[in-house]
C-alpha positions as CSV (number, residue, x, y, z in Angstrom):
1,X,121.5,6.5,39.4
2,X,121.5,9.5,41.9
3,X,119.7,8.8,45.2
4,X,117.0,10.9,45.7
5,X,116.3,12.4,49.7
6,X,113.2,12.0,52.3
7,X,113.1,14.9,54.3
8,X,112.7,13.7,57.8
9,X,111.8,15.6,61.2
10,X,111.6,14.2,64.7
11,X,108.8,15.7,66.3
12,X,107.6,15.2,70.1
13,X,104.5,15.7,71.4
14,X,102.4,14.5,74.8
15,X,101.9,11.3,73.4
16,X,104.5,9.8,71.3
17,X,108.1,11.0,69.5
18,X,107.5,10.4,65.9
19,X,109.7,10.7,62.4
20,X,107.8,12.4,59.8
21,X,108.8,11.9,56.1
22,X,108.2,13.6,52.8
23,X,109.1,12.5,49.5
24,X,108.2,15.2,46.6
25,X,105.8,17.0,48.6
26,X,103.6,13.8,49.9
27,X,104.2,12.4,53.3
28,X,105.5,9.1,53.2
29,X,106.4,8.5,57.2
30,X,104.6,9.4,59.9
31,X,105.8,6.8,62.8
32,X,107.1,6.2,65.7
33,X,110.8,6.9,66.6
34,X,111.2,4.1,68.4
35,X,109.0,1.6,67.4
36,X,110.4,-2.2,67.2
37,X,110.1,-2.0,63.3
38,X,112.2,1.5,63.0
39,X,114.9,0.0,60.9
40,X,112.7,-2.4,58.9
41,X,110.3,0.8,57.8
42,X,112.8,3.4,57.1
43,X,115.1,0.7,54.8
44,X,112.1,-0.1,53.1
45,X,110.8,3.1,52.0
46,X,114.5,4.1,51.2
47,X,114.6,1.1,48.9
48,X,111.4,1.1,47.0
49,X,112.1,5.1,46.7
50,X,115.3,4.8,46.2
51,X,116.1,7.3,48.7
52,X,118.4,8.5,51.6
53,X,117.0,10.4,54.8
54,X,118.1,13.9,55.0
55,X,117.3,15.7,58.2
56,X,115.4,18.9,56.9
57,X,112.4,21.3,57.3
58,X,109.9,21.7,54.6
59,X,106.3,22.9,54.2
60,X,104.4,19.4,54.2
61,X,106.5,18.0,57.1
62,X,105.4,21.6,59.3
63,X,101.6,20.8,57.8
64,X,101.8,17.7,59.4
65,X,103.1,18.6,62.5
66,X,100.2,21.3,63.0
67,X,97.3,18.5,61.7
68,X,99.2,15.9,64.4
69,X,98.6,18.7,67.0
70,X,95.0,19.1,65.9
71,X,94.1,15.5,66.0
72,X,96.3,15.1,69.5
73,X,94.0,18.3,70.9
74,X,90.6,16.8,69.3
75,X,90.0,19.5,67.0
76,X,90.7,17.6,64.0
77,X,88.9,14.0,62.5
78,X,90.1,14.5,58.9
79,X,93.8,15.5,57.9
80,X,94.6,17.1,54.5
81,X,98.1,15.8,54.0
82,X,98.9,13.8,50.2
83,X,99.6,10.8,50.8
84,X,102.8,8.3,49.2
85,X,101.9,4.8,50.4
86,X,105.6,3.0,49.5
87,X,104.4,-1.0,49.7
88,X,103.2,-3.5,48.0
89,X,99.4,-3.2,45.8
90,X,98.1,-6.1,48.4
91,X,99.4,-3.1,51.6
92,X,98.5,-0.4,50.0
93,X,94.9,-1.9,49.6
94,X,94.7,-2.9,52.8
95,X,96.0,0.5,53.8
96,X,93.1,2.4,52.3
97,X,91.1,0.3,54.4
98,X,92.0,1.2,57.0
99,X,91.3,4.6,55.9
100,X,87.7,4.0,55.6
101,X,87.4,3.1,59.2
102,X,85.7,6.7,60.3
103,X,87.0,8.4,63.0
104,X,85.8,6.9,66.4
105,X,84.7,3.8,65.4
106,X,86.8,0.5,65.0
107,X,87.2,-2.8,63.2
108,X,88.7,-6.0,63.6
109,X,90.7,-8.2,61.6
110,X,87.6,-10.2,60.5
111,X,86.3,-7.2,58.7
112,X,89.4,-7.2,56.5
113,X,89.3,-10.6,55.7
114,X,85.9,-10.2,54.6
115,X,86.7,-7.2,52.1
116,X,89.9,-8.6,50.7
117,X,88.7,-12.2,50.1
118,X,91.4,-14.7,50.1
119,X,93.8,-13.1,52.5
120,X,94.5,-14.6,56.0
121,X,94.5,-13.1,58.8
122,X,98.5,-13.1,58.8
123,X,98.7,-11.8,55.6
124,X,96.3,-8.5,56.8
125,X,98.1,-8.3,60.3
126,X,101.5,-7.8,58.5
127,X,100.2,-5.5,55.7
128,X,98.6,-3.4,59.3
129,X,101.9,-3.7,60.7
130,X,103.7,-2.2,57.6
131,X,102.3,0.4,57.6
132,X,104.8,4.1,57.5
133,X,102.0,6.4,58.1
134,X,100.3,6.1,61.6
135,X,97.6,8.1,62.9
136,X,96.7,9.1,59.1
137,X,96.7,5.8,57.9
138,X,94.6,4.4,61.5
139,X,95.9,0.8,61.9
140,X,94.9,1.9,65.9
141,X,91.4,1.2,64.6
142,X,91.8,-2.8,64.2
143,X,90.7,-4.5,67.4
144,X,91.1,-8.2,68.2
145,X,87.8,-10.6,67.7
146,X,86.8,-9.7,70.8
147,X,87.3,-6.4,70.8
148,X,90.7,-6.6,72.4
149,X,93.5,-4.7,71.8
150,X,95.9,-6.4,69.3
151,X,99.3,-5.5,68.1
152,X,100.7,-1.8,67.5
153,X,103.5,0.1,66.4
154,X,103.3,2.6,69.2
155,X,102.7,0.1,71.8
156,X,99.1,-1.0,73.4
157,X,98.9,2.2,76.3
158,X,99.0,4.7,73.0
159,X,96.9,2.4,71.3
160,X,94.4,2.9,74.2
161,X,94.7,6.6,74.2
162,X,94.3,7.9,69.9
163,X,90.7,5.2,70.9
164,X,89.9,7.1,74.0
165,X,91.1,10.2,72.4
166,X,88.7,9.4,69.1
167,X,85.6,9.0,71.3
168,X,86.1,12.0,74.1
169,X,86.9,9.7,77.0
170,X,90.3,10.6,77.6
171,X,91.8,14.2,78.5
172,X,95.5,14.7,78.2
């Protein structure tokens, strides 16, 4: 069987260096380039996808980009990007969670233990942790019981700033 490509980009900004990924027109990576989990991510999407990376430009990939800059500058809440979630139905569930967390607001771990009955908290903090598509996908929403900053793949300071960022209180 022919192995099929993910067209990746490396693209800085002010806040982070991320790898952005498309896979037949629907981003499938938007992370950060070096996050702890780099090599765990990217061999998992090119196995469930069967796919290699292939360092190229195309149209989504340069939509992203501008909708990254938006949300990074404030002027955007909502991003208009298709989506490929590559995970398992219990992550990808727990994915589209975290996409109904509305911009500025947060949630903790508790609240996704209560909507996915049966789960432990384990079981949700490694489906959050899986997750390819940062930012888009807001796993920086999930606060600890207290409302302490938890775990994240772009380390606690960003963390701090998309939250600051979200509710006007930090300037870049």
């Amino acid at each position: 069987m022919t192995k099929k490509q993910i067209n990746i980009q490396f693209y800085k900004t002010k806040y982070a260096e991320f790898i952005l990924g498309s896979y037949n027109n629907k981003l499938c990576l938007l992370d950060y380039k070096y996050r702890k989990m780099r090599s765990i991510i990217d061999d998992k999407l090119k196995k469930m996808l069967n796919a290699e990376f292939v360092v190229q430009e195309d149209d989504l990939l340069n939509k992203t980009k501008v909708q990254i800059d938006e949300y990074l500058m404030g002027e955007r809440k909502v991003f208009s990007i298709p989506l490929l979630m590559v995970g398992t139905e219990f992550e990808k569930s727990i994915w589209n969670a975290l996409m109904d967390i509305p911009y500025a607001q947060t949630a903790t771990y508790s609240t996704l233990i209560n909507n996915n009955q049966g789960n432990t908290l384990k079981s949700i903090s490694h489906a959050n942790g899986a997750n390819s598509i940062a930012i888009i996908i807001p796993c920086h929403r999930i606060l600890g019981e207290h409302g302490d900053l938890v775990g994240y793949g772009g380390g606690l300071p960003l963390k701090l700033k998309l939250l600051s960022l979200e509710q006007n209180l930090f300037t870049l």
